[in-house]
C-alpha positions as CSV (number, residue, x, y, z in Angstrom):
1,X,-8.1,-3.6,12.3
2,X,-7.1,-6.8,11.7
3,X,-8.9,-10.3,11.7
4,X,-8.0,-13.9,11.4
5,X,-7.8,-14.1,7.9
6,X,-6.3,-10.9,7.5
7,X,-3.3,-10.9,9.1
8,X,-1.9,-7.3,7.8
9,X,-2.6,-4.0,9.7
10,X,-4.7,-1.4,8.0
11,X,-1.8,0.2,7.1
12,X,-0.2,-2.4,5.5
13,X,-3.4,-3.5,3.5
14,X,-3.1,-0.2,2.0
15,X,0.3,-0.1,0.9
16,X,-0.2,-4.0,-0.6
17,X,-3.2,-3.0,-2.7
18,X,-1.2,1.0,-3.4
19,X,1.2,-1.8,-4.6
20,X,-1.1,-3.7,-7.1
21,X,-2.3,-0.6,-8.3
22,X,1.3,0.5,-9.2
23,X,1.7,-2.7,-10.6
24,X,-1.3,-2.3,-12.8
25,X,-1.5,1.2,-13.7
26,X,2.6,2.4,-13.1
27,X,3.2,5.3,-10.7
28,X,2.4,8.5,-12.8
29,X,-1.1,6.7,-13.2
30,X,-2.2,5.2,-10.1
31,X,-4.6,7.8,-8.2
32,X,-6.1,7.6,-4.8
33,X,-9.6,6.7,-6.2
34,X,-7.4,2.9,-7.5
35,X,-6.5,2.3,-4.1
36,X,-10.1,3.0,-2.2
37,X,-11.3,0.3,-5.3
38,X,-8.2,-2.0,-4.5
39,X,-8.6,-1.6,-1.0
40,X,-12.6,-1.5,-0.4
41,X,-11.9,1.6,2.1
42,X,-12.6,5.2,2.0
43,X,-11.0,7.5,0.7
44,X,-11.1,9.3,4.1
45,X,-9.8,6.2,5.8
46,X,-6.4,6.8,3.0
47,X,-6.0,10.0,4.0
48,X,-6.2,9.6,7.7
49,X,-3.6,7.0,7.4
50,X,-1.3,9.3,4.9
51,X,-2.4,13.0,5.4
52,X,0.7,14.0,2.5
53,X,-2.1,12.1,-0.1
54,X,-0.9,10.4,-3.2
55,X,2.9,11.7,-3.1
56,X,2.9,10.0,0.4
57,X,1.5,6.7,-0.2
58,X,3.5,6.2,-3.4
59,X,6.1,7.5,-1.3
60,X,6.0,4.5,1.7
61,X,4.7,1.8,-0.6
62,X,7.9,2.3,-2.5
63,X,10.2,2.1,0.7
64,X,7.3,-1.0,2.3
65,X,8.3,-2.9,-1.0
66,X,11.9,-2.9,-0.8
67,X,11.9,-3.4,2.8
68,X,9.9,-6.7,1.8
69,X,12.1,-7.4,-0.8
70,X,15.3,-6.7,1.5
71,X,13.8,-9.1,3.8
72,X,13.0,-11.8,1.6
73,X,16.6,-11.9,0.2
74,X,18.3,-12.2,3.7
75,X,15.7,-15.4,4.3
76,X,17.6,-16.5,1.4
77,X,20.8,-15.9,2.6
């Protein structure tokens, strides 16, 4: 669900604030419970959208990052 000021999916809202916990906490220490705070969604909500848990998040924030990194460069370029 997205609105006018949020312009990400659901899915990507996730990731962003799976991201900012990472950021904050590193990856061995970020748990599901810091993204439903980041987030302000349910931890059923997290698993419905990654069903592997944790390991998958973590997983696809990872490859979500680069791919916004990998973007941002060719802009550059």
């Amino acid at each position: 669900m997205t609105t006018a000021s949020d312009p990400l999916s659901l899915h990507d809202r996730l990731l962003a604030a799976t991201y900012r916990c990472v950021e904050r906490f590193g990856m061995a220490k970020t748990t599901i419970d810091d993204i439903v705070k980041e987030s302000g969604v349910s931890r059923a909500t997290i698993y419905r959208q990654f069903p592997g848990g944790r390991d998958e998040v973590l997983l696809e924030t990872v490859g979500w990052e680069l791919a916004n990194y990998f973007n941002q460069l060719a802009d550059q370029v």
